[in-house]
Each structure stands twice: as structure tokens, then as C-alpha cells.
N, CA and C atoms as a LAMMPS dump frame, in Angstrom:
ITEM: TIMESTEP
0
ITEM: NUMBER OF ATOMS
234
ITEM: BOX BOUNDS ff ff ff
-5.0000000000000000e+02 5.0000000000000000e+02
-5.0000000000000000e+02 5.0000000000000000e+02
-5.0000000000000000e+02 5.0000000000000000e+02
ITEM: ATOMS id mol type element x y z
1 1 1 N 0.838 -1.172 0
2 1 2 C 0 0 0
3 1 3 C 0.886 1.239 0
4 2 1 N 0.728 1.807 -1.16
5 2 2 C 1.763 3.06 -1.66
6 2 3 C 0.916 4.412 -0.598
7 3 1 N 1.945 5.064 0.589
8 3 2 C 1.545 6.343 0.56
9 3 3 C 2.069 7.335 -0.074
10 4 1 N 0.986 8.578 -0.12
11 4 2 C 1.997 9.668 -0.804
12 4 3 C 1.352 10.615 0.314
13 5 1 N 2.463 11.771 0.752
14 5 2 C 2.202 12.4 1.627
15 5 3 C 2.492 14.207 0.889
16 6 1 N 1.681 14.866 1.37
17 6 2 C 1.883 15.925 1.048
18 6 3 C 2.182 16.8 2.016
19 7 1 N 3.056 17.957 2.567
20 7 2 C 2.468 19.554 3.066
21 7 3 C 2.402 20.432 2.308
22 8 1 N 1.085 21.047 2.448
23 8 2 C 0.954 22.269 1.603
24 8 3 C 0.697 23.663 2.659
25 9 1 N 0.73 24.84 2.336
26 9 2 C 0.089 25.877 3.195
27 9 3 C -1.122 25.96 3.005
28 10 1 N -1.699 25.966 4.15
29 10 2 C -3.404 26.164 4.013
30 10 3 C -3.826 27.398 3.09
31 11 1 N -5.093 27.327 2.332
32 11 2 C -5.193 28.209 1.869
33 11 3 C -6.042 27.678 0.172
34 12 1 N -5.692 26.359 -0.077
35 12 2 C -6.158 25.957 -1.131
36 12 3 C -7.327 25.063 -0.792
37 13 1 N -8.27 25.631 -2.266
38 13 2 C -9.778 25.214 -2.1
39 13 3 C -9.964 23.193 -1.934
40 14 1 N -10.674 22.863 -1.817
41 14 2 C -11.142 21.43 -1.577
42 14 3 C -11.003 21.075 -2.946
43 15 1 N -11.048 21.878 -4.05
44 15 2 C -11.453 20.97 -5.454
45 15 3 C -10.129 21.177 -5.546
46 16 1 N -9.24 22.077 -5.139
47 16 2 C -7.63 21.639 -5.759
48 16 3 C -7.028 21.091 -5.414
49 17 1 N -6.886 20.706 -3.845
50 17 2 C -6.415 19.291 -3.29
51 17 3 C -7.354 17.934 -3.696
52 18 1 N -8.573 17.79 -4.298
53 18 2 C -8.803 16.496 -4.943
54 18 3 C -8.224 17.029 -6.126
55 19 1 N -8.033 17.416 -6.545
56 19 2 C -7.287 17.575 -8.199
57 19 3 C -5.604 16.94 -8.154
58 20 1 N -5.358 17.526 -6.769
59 20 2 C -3.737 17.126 -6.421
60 20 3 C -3.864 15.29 -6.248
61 21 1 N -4.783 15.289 -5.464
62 21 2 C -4.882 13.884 -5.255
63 21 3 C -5.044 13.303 -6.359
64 22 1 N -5.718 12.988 -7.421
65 22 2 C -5.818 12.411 -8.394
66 22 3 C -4.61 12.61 -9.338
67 23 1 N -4.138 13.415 -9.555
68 23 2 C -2.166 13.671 -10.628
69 23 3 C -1.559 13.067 -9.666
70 24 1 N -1.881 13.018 -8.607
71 24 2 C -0.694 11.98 -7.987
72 24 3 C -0.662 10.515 -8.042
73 25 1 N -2.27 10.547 -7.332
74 25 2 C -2.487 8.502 -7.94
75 25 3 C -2.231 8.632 -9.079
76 26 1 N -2.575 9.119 -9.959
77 26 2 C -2.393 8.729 -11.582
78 26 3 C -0.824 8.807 -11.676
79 27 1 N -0.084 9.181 -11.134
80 27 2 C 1.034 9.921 -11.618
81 27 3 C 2.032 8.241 -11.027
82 28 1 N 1.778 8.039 -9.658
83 28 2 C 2.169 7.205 -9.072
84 28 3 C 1.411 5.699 -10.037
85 29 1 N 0.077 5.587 -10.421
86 29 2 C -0.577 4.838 -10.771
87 29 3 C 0.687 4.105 -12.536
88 30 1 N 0.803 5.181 -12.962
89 30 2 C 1.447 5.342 -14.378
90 30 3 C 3.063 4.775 -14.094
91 31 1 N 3.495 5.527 -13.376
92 31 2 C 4.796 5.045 -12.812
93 31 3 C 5.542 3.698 -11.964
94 32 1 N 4.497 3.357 -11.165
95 32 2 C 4.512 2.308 -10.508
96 32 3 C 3.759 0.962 -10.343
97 33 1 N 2.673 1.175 -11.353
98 33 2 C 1.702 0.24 -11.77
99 33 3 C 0.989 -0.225 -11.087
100 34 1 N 0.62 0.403 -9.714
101 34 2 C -0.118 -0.233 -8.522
102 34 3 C -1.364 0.029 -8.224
103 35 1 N -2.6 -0.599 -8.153
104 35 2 C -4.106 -0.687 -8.295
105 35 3 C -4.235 1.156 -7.599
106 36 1 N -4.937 1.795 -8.474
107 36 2 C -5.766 2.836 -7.748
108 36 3 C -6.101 2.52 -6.327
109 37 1 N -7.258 1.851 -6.134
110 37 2 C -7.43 1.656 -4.663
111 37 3 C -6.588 1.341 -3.571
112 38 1 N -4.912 1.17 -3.895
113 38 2 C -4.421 0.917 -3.103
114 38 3 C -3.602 1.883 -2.929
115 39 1 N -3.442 3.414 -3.79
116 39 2 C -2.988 4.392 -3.323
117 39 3 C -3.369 5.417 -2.636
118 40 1 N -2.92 5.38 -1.231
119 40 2 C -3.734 6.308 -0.664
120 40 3 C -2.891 8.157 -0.352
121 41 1 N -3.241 8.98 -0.436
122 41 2 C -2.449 10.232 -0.543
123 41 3 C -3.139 11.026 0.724
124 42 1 N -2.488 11.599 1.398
125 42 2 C -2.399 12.495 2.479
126 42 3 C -1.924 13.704 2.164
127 43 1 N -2.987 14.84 2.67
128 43 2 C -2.579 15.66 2.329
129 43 3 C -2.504 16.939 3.491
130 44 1 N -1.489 17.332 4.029
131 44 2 C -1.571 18.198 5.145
132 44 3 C -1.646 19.652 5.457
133 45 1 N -2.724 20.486 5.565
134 45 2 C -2.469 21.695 5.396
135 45 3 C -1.848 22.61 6.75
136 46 1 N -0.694 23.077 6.221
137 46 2 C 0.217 24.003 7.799
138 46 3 C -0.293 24.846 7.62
139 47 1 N -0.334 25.87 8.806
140 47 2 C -0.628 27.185 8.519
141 47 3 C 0.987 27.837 8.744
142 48 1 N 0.944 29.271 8.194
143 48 2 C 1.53 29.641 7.783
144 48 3 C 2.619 30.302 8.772
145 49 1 N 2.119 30.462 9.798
146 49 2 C 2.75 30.477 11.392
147 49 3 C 3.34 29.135 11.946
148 50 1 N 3.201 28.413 10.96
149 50 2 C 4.534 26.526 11.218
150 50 3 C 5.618 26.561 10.281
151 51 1 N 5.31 27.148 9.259
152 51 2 C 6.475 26.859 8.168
153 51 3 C 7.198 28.265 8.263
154 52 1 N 8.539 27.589 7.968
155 52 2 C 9.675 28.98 7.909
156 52 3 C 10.341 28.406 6.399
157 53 1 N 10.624 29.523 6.012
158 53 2 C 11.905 29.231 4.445
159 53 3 C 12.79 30.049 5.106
160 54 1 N 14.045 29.409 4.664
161 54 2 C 15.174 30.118 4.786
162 54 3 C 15.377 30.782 6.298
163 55 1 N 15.098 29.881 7.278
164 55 2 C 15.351 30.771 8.544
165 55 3 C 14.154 31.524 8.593
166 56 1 N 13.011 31.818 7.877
167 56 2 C 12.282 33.321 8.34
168 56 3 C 10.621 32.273 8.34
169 57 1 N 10.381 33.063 9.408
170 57 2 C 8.782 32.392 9.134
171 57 3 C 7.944 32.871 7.896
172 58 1 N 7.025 32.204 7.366
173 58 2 C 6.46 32.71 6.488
174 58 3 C 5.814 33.926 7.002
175 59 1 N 5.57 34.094 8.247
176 59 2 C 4.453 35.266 8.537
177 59 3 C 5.053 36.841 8.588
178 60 1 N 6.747 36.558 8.326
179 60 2 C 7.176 37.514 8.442
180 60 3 C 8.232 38.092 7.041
181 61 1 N 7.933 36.911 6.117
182 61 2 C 7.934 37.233 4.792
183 61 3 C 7.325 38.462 3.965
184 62 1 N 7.577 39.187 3.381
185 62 2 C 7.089 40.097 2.825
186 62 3 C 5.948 40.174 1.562
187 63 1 N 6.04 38.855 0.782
188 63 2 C 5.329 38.283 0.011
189 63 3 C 5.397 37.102 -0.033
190 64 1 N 4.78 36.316 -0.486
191 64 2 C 4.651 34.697 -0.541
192 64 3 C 5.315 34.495 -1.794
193 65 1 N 6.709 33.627 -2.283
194 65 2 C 6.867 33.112 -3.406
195 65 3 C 5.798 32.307 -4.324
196 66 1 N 6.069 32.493 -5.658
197 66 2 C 5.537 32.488 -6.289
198 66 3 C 4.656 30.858 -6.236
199 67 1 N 5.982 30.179 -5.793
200 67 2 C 5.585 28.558 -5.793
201 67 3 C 4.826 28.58 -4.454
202 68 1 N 4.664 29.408 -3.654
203 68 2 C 3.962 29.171 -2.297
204 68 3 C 2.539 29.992 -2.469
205 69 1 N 2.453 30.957 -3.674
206 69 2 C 1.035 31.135 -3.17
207 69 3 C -0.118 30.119 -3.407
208 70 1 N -1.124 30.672 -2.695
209 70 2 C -2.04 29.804 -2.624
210 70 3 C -3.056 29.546 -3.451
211 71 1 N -3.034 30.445 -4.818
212 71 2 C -3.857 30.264 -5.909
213 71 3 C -2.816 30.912 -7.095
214 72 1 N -3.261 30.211 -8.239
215 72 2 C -2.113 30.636 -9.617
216 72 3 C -2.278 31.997 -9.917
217 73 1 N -1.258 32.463 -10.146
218 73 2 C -1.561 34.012 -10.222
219 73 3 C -1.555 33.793 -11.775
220 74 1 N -1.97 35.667 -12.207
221 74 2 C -2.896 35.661 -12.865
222 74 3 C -1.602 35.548 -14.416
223 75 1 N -2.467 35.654 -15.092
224 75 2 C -1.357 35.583 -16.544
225 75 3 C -1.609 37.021 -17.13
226 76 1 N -0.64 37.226 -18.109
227 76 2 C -1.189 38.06 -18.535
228 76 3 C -1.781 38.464 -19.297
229 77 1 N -2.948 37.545 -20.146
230 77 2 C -3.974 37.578 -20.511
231 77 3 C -5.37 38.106 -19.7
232 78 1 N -5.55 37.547 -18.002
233 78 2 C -6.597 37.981 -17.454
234 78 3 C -6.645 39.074 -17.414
């Protein structure tokens, strides 16, 4: 029984962590050939007052990197 474990920062909606969950079974599913039902994925949301980068807490970061925010920013089309 394959786990896959995630941390993410809280902040992302319910349909994008099942979206995460599914590219991962599939991803793991494709790669490792092991029954869907037997991959199970965890997914943990920190808040943002647990995680530090680089020595600094996130809360005292000035902006959130790009890979850390919590929704895709915009392109520049929108």
C-alpha cells in the first residue's frame, strides 16, 4: 500500500487538493503500476505560522513566493 504524503500551506480550495490527489495517484498509478485503490495520498495543510523558508517564518515574509502562493496568479492575458 503506496503512501503519498503531502504539506501544503493552508489556503487551497477542496477541489484543488482532490485535483492534487488524483495527478498523484495517476502519476504514481502510471509510474509504478499499482491498483488505484491501493494508493492512498495524504494531504496536510500548515498554517503559515509553522512553516519557515530560509530561517524566516512565512508570517514575516514580505510576500509569498511564487511557488507558495495559494492560488495561480494571474497571466497576462486575465
Amino acid at each position: 500500500m503506496p503512501v503519498i504524503s503531502v504539506d501544503i500551506l493552508q489556503g487551497r480550495t477542496d477541489a484543488a487538493k482532490a485535483a492534487l490527489a488524483r495527478e498523484l495517484t495517476d502519476a504514481f498509478q502510471r509510474t509504478c503500476g499499482s491498483a488505484r485503490e491501493r494508493i492512498y495520498v495524504i494531504i496536510r495543510d500548515v498554517p503559515k505560522e509553522h512553516w519557515a523558508i530560509g530561517g524566516e517564518m512565512c508570517t514575516n515574509l514580505p510576500a509569498p513566493a511564487p511557488a507558495l502562493a495559494t492560488e495561480p496568479a494571474p497571466s497576462a492575458a486575465d
